[in-house]
Structures are given as structure tokens and as C-alpha cells.
C-alpha positions as CSV (number, residue, x, y, z in Angstrom):
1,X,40.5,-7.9,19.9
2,X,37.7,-5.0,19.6
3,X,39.7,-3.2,17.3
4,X,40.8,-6.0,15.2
5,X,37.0,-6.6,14.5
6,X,36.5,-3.2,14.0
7,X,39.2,-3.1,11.2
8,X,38.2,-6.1,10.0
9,X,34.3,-5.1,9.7
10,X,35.2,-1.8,8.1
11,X,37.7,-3.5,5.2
12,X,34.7,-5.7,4.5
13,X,32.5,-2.6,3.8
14,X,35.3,-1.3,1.7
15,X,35.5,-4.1,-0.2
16,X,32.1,-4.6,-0.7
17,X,31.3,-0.8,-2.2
18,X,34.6,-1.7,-4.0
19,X,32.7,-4.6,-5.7
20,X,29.4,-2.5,-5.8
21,X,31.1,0.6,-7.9
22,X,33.5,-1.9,-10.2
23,X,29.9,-3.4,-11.3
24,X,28.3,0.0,-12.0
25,X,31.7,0.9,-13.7
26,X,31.6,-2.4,-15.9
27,X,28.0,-1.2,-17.1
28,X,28.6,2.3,-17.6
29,X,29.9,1.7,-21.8
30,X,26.7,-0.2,-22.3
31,X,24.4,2.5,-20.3
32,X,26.5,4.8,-22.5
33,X,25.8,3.2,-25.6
34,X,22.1,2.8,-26.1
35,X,22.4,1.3,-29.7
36,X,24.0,-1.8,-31.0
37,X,24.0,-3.8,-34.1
38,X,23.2,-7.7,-33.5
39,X,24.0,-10.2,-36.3
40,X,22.2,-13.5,-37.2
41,X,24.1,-15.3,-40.0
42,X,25.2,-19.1,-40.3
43,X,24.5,-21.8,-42.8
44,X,20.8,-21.1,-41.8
45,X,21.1,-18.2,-45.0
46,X,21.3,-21.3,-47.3
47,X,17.5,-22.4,-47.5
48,X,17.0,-18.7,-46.8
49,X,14.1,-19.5,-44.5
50,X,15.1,-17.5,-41.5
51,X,17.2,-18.9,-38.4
52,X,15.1,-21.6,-37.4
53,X,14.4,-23.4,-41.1
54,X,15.2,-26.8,-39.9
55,X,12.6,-26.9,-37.1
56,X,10.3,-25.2,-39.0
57,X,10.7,-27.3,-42.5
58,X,11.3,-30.8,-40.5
59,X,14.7,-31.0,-42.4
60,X,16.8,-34.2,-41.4
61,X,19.9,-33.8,-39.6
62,X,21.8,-35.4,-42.2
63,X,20.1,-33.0,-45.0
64,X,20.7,-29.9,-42.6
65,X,24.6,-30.8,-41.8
66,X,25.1,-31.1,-45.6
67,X,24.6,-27.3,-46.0
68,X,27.6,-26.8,-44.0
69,X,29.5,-28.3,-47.2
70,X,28.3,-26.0,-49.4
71,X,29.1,-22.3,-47.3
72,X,31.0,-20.5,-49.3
73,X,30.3,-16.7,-48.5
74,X,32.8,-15.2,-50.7
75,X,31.6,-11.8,-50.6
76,X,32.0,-11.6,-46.6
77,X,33.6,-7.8,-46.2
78,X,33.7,-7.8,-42.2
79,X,35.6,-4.1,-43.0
80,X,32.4,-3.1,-44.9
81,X,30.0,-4.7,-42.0
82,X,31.8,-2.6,-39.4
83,X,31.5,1.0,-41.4
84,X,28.0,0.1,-42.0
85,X,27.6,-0.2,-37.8
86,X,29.8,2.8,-37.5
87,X,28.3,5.1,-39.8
88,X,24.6,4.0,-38.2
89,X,25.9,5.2,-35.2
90,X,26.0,1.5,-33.5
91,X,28.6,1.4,-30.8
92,X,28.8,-2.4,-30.1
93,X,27.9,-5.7,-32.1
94,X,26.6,-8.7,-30.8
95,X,27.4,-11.8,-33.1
96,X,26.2,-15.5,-33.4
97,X,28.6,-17.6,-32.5
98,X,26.1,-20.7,-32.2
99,X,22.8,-20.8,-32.8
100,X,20.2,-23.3,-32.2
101,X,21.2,-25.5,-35.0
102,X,24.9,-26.3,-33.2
103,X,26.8,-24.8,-36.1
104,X,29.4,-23.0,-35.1
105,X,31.0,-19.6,-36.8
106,X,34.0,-19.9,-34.8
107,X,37.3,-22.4,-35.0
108,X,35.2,-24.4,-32.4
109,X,38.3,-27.0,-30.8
110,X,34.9,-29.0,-29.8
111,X,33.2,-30.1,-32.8
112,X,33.7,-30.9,-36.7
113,X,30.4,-28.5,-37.7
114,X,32.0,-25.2,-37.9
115,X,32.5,-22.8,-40.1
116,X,36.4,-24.1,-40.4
117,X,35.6,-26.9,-42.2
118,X,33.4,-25.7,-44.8
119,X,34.6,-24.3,-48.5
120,X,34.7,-21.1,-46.7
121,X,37.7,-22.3,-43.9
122,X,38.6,-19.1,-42.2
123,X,37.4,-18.2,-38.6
124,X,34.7,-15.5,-39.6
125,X,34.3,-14.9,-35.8
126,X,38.3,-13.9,-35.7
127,X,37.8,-12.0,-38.8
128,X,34.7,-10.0,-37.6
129,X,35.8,-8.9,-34.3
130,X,38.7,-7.2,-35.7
131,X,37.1,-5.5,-38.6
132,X,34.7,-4.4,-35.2
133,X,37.5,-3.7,-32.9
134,X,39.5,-1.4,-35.6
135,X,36.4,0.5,-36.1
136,X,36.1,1.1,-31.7
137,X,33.2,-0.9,-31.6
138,X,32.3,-3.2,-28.4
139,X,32.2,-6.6,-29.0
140,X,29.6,-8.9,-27.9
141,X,28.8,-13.0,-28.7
142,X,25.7,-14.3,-28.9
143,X,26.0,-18.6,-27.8
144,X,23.1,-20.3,-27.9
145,X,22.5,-22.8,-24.6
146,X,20.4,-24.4,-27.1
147,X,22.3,-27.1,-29.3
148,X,19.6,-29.1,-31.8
149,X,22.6,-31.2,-33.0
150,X,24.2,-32.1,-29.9
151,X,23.6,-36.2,-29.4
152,X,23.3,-35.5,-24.9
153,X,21.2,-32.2,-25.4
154,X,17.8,-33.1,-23.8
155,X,15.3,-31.9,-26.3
156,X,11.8,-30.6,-25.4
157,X,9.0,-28.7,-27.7
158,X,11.4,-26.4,-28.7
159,X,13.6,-29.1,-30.4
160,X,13.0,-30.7,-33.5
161,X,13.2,-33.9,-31.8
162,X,10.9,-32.8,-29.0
163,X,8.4,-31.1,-31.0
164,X,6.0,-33.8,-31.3
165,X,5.7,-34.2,-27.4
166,X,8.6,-37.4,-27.3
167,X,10.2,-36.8,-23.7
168,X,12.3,-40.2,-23.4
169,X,15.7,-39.8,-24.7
170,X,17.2,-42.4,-22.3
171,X,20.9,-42.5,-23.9
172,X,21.1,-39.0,-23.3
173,X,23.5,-37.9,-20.6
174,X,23.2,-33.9,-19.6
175,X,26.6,-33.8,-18.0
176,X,28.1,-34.7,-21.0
177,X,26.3,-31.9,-23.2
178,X,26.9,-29.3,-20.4
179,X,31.1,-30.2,-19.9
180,X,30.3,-29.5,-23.9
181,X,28.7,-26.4,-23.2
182,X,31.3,-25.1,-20.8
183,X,34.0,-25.7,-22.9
184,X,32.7,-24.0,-25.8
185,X,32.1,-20.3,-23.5
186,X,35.9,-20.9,-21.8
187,X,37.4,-21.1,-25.4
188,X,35.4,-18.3,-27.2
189,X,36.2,-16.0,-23.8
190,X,40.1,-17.1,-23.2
191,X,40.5,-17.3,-27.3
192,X,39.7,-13.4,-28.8
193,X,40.6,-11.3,-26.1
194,X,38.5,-8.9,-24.6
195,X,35.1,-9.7,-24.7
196,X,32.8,-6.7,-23.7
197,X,29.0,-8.8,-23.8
198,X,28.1,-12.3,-23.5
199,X,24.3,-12.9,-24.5
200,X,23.0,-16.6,-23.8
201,X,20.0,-17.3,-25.9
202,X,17.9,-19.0,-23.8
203,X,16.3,-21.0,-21.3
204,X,12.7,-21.6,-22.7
205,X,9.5,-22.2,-20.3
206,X,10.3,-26.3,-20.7
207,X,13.5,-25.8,-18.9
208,X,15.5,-24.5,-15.7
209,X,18.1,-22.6,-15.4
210,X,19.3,-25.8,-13.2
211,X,19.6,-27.4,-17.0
212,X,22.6,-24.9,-17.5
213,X,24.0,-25.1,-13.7
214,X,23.8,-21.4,-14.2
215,X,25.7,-20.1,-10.9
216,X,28.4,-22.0,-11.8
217,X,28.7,-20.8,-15.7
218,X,28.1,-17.6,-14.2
219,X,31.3,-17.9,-12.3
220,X,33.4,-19.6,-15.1
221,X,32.4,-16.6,-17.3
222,X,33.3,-13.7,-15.0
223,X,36.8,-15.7,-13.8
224,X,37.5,-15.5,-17.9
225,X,36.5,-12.3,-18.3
226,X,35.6,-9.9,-15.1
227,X,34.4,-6.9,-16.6
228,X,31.6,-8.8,-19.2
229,X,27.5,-8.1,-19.4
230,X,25.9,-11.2,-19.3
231,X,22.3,-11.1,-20.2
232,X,19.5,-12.9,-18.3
233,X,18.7,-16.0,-20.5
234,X,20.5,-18.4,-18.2
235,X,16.7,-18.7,-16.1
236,X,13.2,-18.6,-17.8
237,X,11.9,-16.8,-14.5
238,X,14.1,-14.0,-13.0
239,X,12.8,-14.0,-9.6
240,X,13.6,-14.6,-6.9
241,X,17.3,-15.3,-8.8
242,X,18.1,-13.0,-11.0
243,X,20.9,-14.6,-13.6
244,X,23.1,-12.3,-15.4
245,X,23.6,-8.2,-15.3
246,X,20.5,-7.3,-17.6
247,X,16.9,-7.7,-19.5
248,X,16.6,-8.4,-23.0
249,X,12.7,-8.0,-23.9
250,X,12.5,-9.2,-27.2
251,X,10.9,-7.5,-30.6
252,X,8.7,-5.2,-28.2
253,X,8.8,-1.8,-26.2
254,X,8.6,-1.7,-22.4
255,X,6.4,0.7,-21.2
256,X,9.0,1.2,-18.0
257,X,12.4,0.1,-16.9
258,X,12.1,-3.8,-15.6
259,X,12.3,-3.9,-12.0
260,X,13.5,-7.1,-11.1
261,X,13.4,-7.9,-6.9
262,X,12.2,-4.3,-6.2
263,X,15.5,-2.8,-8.7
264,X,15.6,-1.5,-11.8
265,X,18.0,-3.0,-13.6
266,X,19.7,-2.3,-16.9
267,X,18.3,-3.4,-20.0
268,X,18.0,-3.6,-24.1
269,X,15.8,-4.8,-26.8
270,X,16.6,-6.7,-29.5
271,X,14.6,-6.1,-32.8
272,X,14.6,-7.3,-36.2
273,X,14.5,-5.2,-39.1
274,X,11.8,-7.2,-41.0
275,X,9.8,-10.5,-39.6
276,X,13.2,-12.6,-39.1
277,X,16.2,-12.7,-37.2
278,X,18.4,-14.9,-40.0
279,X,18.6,-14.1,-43.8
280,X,14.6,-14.8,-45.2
281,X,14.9,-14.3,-49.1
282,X,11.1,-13.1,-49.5
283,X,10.7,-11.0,-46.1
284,X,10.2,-7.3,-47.5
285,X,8.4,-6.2,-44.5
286,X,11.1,-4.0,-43.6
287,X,10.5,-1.5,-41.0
288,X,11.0,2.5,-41.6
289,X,14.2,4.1,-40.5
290,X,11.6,6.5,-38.6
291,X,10.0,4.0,-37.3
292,X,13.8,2.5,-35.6
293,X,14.4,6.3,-34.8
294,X,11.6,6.4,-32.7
295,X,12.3,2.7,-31.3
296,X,16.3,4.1,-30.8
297,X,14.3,7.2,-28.4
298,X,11.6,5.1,-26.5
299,X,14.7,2.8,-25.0
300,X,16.7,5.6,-24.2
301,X,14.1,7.6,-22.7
302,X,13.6,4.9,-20.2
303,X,17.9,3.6,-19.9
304,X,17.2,0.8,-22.6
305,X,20.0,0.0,-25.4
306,X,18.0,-1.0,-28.8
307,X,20.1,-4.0,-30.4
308,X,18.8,-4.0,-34.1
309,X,19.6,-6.9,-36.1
310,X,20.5,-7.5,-39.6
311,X,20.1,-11.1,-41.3
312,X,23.5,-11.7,-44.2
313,X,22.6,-14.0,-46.7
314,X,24.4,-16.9,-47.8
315,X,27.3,-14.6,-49.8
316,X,27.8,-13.0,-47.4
317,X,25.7,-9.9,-47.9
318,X,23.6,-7.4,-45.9
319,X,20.6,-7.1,-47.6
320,X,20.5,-3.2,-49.6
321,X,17.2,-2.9,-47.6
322,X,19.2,-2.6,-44.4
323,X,22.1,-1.2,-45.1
324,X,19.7,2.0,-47.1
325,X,17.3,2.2,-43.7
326,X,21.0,2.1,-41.2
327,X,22.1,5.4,-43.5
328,X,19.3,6.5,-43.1
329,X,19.4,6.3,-39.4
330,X,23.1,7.4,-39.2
331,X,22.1,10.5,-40.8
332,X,19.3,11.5,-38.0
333,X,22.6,10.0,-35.5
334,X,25.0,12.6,-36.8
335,X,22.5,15.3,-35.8
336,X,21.3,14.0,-32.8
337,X,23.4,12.2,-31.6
338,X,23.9,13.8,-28.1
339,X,20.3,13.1,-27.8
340,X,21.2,9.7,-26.9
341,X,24.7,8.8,-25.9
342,X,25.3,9.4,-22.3
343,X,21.7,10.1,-21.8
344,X,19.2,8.5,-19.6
345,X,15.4,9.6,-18.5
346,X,14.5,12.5,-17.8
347,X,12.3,13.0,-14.3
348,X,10.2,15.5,-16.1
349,X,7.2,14.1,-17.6
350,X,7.1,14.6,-21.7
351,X,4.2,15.7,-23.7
352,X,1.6,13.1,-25.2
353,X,3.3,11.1,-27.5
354,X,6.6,13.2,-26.8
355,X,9.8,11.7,-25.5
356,X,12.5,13.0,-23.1
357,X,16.1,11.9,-22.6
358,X,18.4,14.1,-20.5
359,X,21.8,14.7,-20.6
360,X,21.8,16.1,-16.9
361,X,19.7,17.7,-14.3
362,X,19.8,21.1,-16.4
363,X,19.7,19.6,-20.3
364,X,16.1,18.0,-21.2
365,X,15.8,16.7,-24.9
366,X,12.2,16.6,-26.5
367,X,11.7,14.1,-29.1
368,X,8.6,15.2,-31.2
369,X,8.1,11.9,-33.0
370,X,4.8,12.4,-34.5
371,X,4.1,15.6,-36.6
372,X,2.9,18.6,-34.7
373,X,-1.1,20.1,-34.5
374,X,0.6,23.6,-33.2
375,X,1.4,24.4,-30.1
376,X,3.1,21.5,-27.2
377,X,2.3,21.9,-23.6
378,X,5.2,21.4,-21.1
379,X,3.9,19.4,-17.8
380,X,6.3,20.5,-14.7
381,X,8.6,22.8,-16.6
382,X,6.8,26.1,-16.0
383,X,9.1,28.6,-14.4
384,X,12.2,25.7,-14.9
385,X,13.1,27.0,-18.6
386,X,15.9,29.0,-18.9
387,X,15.9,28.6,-23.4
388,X,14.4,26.3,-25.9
389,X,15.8,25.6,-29.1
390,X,15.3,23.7,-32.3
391,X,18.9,21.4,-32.2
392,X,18.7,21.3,-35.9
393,X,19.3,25.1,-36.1
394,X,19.4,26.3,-32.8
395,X,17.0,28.7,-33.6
396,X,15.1,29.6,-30.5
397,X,11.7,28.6,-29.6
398,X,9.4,30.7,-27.8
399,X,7.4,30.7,-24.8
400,X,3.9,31.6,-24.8
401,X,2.9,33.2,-21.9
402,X,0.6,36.1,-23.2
403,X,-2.5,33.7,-23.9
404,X,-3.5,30.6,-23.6
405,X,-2.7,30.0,-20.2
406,X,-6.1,29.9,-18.6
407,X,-6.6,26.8,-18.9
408,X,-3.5,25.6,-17.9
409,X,-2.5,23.7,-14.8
410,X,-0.1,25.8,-12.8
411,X,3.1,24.0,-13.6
412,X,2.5,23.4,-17.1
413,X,4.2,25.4,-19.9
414,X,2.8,26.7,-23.3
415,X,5.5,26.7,-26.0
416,X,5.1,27.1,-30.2
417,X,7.7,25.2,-32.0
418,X,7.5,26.9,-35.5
419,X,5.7,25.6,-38.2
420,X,8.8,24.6,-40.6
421,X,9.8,21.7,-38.8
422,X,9.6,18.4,-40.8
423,X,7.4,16.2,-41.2
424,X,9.5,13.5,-42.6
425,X,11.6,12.8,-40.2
426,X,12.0,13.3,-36.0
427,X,13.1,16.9,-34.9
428,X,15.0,17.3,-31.3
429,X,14.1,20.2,-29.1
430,X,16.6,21.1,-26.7
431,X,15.4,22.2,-23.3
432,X,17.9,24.0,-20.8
433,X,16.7,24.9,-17.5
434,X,17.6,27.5,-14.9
């Protein structure tokens, strides 16, 4: 009996590092990744107002379903959307499947307001992940737990029939709106194959993740599809639970890896390109490609993915503002692209205003985002460095050793990066160590 237990306790332990290294494995493309194009696009890019027009604007129901009679994007090129990802060096896309509004961009089998039965007709979902797919591009969904139309979702401030502070909707039955909500995550993961991401968009501070029953989608999701991401929008607070398989801070910069339940955990930001997520006709405040770049470095200097979003319009079109600032950025990618890909964060600490990401324990990349005063001084790395190079030209940089140094603490290193690198753009030392 003793040494059936025995077996019996050590198949157990097998099993359960089995689990343990299949989840690592699942996250390793991801971790891999580090940038990812996210799309925000629906009848929303009528009004042109941005995703959230009809809460914003107080339009009707009936006013806001009648867009979905005239979407028509006849310029939608999902071939042209996927070499614009590719060529900005974005290795996964995260589409809208459903957004707050309750229109759906997929052949929902659940509902009559979907892109199916407007002018357009075809399933733009269908027709996007394969443009993605041919292009080896991961592909993620974006559903929204949110639904604005749905007559049993309970609204609260965040609803445009909540947002006045009304919080009795007796005829409202959450069972039936959540057997709605399950239904619509079975048939867009059983429907178009493999699905590589799954980001739920959100649980706001009115709600619970109890709202959602969120161990229980949670377990409908990975029996569909086992080797998914799932982000961590199914709870508001992610302790002591924590929902999903990583963080999504939102339109910021973390200043360290989230640490949820004494963890870290894997994690991305998503960010717009100007002040909106969905297609704003007069938002020019279009950030910099350098200043993306730089965004691109902080997350993968401290294991973040950034997921960068661009806004179509009604035709069907990325705005030229975009796609010029993605070249732009796939041009700094096709030089530095080692940089970031496969990298993660360096245990050396960087110079001020610096950034490392390391290949492995003997390949540090420095980052110099901001224009150099002359020399940089290496904290840690003195007596570590075996050469140091500028990656653009792998012309060497030297170590200055001969002065300077009294003032110096004992590990630090003095080295002079010379004078010709640009100012217009972020140059890439490579450090290799001994």
C-alpha cells in the first residue's frame, strides 16, 4: 500500500510540473513577441467620434443601430492591413470582435447587429485573420464583457442607460445576458481555428468579476482552446484572485513588472497612436514614431509586450498618419530588431535615462533614447566587458580607463560612444561581456 502511495504521490508531482511547464510554454510566443498591433474599428468610424460616440453624444439606440445599415467599408484590404503589421515589425494582432456598443464584426449566430447584415455582408473577422495568418502573425480577439445593446445587460455609470445614476432595471435577467455572453466566446473560439489571445475588455469598478462568473468562462475558454492568453479584465481587483494569464496597463508605462500575489507575472500595454482608440476624424495628436520606439524599449526592458493600436475609418482605411509613423518604426525594427525579440531585462542596471534588454547572461543591449552630452557611465559592468559596439555599424566603442575614473565608484564603467551617432532617431549599443 506504501508504495502505491508513493507512486501515486510522485505522478501527481509529475503532472503538476507537467501543467506548470505547458503554461510557461503557452506564454513563451507572447514573451517572445513584445510588439503587437491592436485594432479598434466597427460602425463606431461612422460618426467618427472615437469608440465610445454613443455614450458620449447620448445617441438613441434606435439612431445608433441605424448606422449599422449604412457600413459599407469598400476599401477594407485585410492583405494590405497585415503587410502594414508585418513590415512594422508587429508579430500578433488583437482585433474587436465586440465592443461596448454590442455590434459585432463577426457572423455572430446570436444576434441580427453584425457586420453580416449590413451593405458590407462578408465576415470581416474571417477575412482578417487570414490576411493575418498568411502573413505568420498571431491572432488575438478582443470581446467586450460589456454589451450597451443587450436588453438583460445590467447597466451601471458606464452604460448609457446607467450614466445618470438609474440602478433599477427590474425586467433585466443577468443569466440571460451571460448564457448570451458564453455563447458568443464558444462560437468565435470553436469557429476560426486557432486562437492564440483572448482579451476581455472589462470589468469596471461598478462591477465583479462574479457579474461574468469568471472561473467558469475561464474554464469554457481554455476547454475550446488550451494553449490561449487570456488577459485580466474578467475582475476589477486582481488580488487575492488573479483572473486570466496577464496585465494590461492601459495608455501608460510601468515603472516595474506587476507583481500580482508576491509574482511577477507577464504583461503588455496597450496604447493609442493619437487620443482615441476608434477612428476620430479630427484627432491629429499623433504621437512620434521615436516616441513608440522608445515606448516599444521601456516594455521590453522590463518583459512587457506594447500593443499599439490603429483606429480604420468608416472605408475601411488606416489613417496615412499611422501607417507613415508604423514605417517609420519598421525601419528602426529591421535594424534592431534583435534588440527586442527574445529579449527580456537585463539584471544590470542602465545608465540614466538608458535602457537595457538582454538577449542572455553574456549579450546586454543599451538603448540611448535621448541624445548624448558625451561620455555614458556603466553602473556594475566594470571588469564584465569583453567589447562594445555601435549595432548600426559594429564599429567599436571604447573604454576609457586612462582618466576620468577618480571619481568613479568601483564597479562603474567610463565609455565614449562617438560623436556621429544620431540625433534623430534611437541608436543600440551592443554590450558583450566576458
Amino acid at each position: 500500500m506504501e508504495i502505491f502511495l508513493k507512486i501515486f504521490l510522485i505522478n501527481q508531482l509529475l503532472n503538476k510540473k507537467q501543467v506548470l511547464k505547458k503554461m510557461k510554454n503557452k506564454s513563451k510566443w507572447f514573451n517572445d513577441a513584445r510588439f503587437g498591433m491592436f485594432i479598434h474599428w466597427g460602425i463606431y468610424s461612422i460618426p467618427a467620434q472615437g469608440e465610445w460616440v454613443r455614450f458620449f453624444n447620448d445617441i438613441s439606440k434606435e439612431d445608433y443601430d441605424n448606422l449599422a445599415t449604412k457600413f459599407n467599408p469598400g476599401k477594407f484590404n485585410p492583405v494590405q492591413w497585415a503587410k502594414i503589421a508585418k513590415n512594422a515589425g508587429m508579430l500578433y494582432v488583437v482585433f474587436t470582435t465586440k465592443h461596448s456598443d454590442g455590434f459585432c464584426m463577426y457572423d455572430s449566430k446570436y444576434t441580427d447587429f453584425k457586420i453580416t447584415n449590413t451593405p458590407y455582408g462578408k465576415d470581416i473577422t474571417r477575412e482578417l485573420i487570414e490576411a493575418f495568418r498568411a502573413e505568420n502573425i498571431k491572432i488575438g480577439f478582443y470581446h467586450s464583457l460589456v454589451d450597451w445593446r443587450h436588453p438583460h445587460y445590467i447597466p451601471d455609470m458606464e452604460h448609457p442607460d446607467g450614466k445618470n445614476g438609474e440602478t433599477s432595471f427590474p425586467d433585466r435577467d443577468l443569466n440571460i445576458y451571460r448564457d448570451y455572453l458564453y455563447k458568443q466566446v464558444e462560437q468565435l473560439l470553436t469557429d476560426y481555428g486557432k486562437i492564440d489571445l483572448l482579451f476581455f475588455d472589462y470589468t469596471s469598478k461598478y462591477k465583479t468579476s462574479s457579474e461574468w462568473k469568471a472561473e467558469k468562462l475561464l474554464k469554457l475558454v481554455y476547454s475550446l482552446q488550451p494553449e490561449i492568453l487570456v488577459n485580466d479584465r474578467l475582475s476589477y481587483e486582481k488580488t487575492p484572485i488573479f483572473y486570466g494569464d496577464y496585465c494590461t496597463p492601459e495608455i501608460s508605462l510601468p515603472n516595474q513588472q506587476p507583481i500580482i500575489n508576491g509574482k511577477f507575472v507577464d504583461w503588455e500595454t496597450c496604447m493609442t497612436m493619437n487620443d482615441n482608440w476608434g477612428y476620430h476624424a479630427t484627432d491629429k495628436a499623433f504621437k512620434s514614431s521615436n516616441t513608440i520606439i522608445r515606448s516599444l524599449i521601456h516594455c521590453a526592458s522590463m518583459n512587457g509586450n506594447l500593443l499599439l493600436n490603429v483606429g480604420p475609418d468608416a472605408l475601411g482605411e488606416i489613417p496615412s498618419e499611422s501607417i507613415k509613423i508604423l514605417e517609420e518604426v519598421g525601419e528602426w525594427i529591421k535594424k534592431y530588431g534583435e534588440t527586442i525579440y527574445q529579449t527580456h531585462a537585463s539584471k544590470y542596471t542602465p545608465p540614466v535615462g538608458c535602457y537595457y534588454t538582454s538577449k542572455n547572461e553574456k549579450t546586454i543591449y543599451l538603448h540611448l533614447v535621448n541624445p548624448l552630452m558625451g561620455d555614458l557611465i556603466l553602473p556594475e559592468l566594470n571588469g564584465k566587458v569583453k567589447r562594445i559596439t555601435v549595432m548600426n555599424d559594429d564599429s567599436e566603442v571604447p573604454l576609457i580607463t586612462f582618466w576620468g575614473t577618480e571619481l568613479l565608484k568601483n564597479d562603474e564603467l567610463r565609455i565614449r560612444p562617438p560623436k556621429y551617432l544620431s540625433k534623430q532617431t534611437i541608436d543600440v549599443l551592443k554590450i558583450e561581456l566576458k
